[in-house]
VEXFIPA-141546 format. One record per residue: x, y, z of N, C-alpha, C in turn. Coordinates in steps of 0.02 Angstrom, whole numbers, plus 50000, padded with zeros to 5 digits. Atoms other than C-alpha are relative to their C-alpha. Layout:
! residues N
(pt (X Y Z) (X Y Z) (X Y Z)) ...
This chain:
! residues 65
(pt (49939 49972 50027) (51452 50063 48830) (50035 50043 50052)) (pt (49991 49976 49948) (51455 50175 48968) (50059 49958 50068)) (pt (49965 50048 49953) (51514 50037 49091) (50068 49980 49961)) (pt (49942 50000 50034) (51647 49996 48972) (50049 50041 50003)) (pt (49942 49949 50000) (51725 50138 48974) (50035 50004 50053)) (pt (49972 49956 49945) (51742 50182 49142) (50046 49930 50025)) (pt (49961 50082 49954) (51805 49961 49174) (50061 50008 49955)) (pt (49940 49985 50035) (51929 50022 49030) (50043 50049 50046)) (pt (49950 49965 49973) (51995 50175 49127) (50019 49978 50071)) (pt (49974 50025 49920) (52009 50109 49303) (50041 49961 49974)) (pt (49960 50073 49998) (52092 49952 49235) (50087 50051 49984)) (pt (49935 49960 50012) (52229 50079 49146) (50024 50040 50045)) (pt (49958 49967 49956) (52250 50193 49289) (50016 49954 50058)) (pt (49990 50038 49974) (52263 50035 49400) (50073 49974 49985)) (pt (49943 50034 50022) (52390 49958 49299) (50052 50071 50017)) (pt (49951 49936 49997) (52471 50138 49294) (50040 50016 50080)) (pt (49967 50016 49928) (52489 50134 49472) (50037 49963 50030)) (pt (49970 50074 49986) (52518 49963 49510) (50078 50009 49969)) (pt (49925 50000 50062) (52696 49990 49362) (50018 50062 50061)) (pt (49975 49949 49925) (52732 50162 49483) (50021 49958 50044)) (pt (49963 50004 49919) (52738 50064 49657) (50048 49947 49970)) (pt (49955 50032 50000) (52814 49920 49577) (50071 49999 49968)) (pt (49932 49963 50003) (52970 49993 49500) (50021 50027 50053)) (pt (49971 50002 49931) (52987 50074 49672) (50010 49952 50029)) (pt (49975 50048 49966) (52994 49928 49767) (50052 49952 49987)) (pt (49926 50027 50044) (53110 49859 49635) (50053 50022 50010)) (pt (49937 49965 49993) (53222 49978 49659) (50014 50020 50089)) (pt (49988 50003 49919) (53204 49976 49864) (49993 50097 50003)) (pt (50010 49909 50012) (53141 50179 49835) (49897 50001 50055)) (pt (50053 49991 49947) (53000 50237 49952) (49949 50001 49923)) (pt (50059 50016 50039) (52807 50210 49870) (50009 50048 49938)) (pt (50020 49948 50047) (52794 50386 49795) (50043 50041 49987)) (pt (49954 49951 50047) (52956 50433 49729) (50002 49980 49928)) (pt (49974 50006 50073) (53003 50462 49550) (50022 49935 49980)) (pt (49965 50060 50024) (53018 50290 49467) (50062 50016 49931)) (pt (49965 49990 50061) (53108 50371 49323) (50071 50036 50035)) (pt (49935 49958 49972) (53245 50462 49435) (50045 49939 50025)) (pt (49926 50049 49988) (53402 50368 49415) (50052 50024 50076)) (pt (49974 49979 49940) (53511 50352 49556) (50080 49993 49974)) (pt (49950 50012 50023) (53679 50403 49529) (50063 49958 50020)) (pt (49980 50053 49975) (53820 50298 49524) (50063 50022 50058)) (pt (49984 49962 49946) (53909 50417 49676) (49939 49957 50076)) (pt (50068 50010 49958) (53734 50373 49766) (49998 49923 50011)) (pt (49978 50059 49995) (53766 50185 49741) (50043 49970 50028)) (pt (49932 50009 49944) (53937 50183 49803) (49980 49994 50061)) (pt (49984 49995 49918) (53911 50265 49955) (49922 49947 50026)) (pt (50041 50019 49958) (53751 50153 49984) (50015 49925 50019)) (pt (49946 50061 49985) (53850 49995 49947) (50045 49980 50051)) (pt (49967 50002 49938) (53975 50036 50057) (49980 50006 50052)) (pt (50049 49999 49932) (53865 50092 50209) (49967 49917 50006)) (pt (50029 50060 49979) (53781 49900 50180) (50063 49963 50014)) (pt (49923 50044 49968) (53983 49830 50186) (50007 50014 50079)) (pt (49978 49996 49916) (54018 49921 50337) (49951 49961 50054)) (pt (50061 50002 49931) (53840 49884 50434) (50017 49926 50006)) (pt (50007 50086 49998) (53873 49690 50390) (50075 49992 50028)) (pt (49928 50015 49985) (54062 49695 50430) (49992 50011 50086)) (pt (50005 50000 49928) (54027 49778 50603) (49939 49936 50059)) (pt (50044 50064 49942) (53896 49639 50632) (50030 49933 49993)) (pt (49944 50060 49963) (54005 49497 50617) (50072 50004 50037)) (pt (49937 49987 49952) (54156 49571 50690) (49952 50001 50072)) (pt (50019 50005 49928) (54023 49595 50859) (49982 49943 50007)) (pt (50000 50057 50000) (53973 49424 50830) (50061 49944 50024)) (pt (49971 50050 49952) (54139 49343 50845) (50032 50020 50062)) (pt (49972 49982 49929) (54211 49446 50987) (49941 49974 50037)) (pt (50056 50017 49921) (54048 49380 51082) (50036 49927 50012)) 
């Protein structure tokens, strides 16, 4: 019974973990931040736009080559 228990709690704090990193990685958020901390939609913008610009400046150096 003993053994039971303890293959019960590892399995739940496993899974508990495992749901943690993988909502981070879902959301492209480092391992051990807050999966529940929304990102606002200010924080979206500007990260959207920073990926427009980085991709705009790499095909504008692309075709001037």
């Amino acid at each position: 019974m003993k053994q039971l228990k303890m293959l019960v709690t590892g399995l739940v704090i496993g899974l508990c973990a495992g749901l943690w990193f993988g909502v981070n990685l879902g959301k492209d958020q480092p391992l051990y931040s807050n999966p529940f901390n929304s990102e606002s939609l200010q924080q979206k913008a500007k990260r959207t736009a920073d990926d427009v610009l980085e991709e705009t400046k790499r095909v504008l150096r692309k075709s001037l080559d």
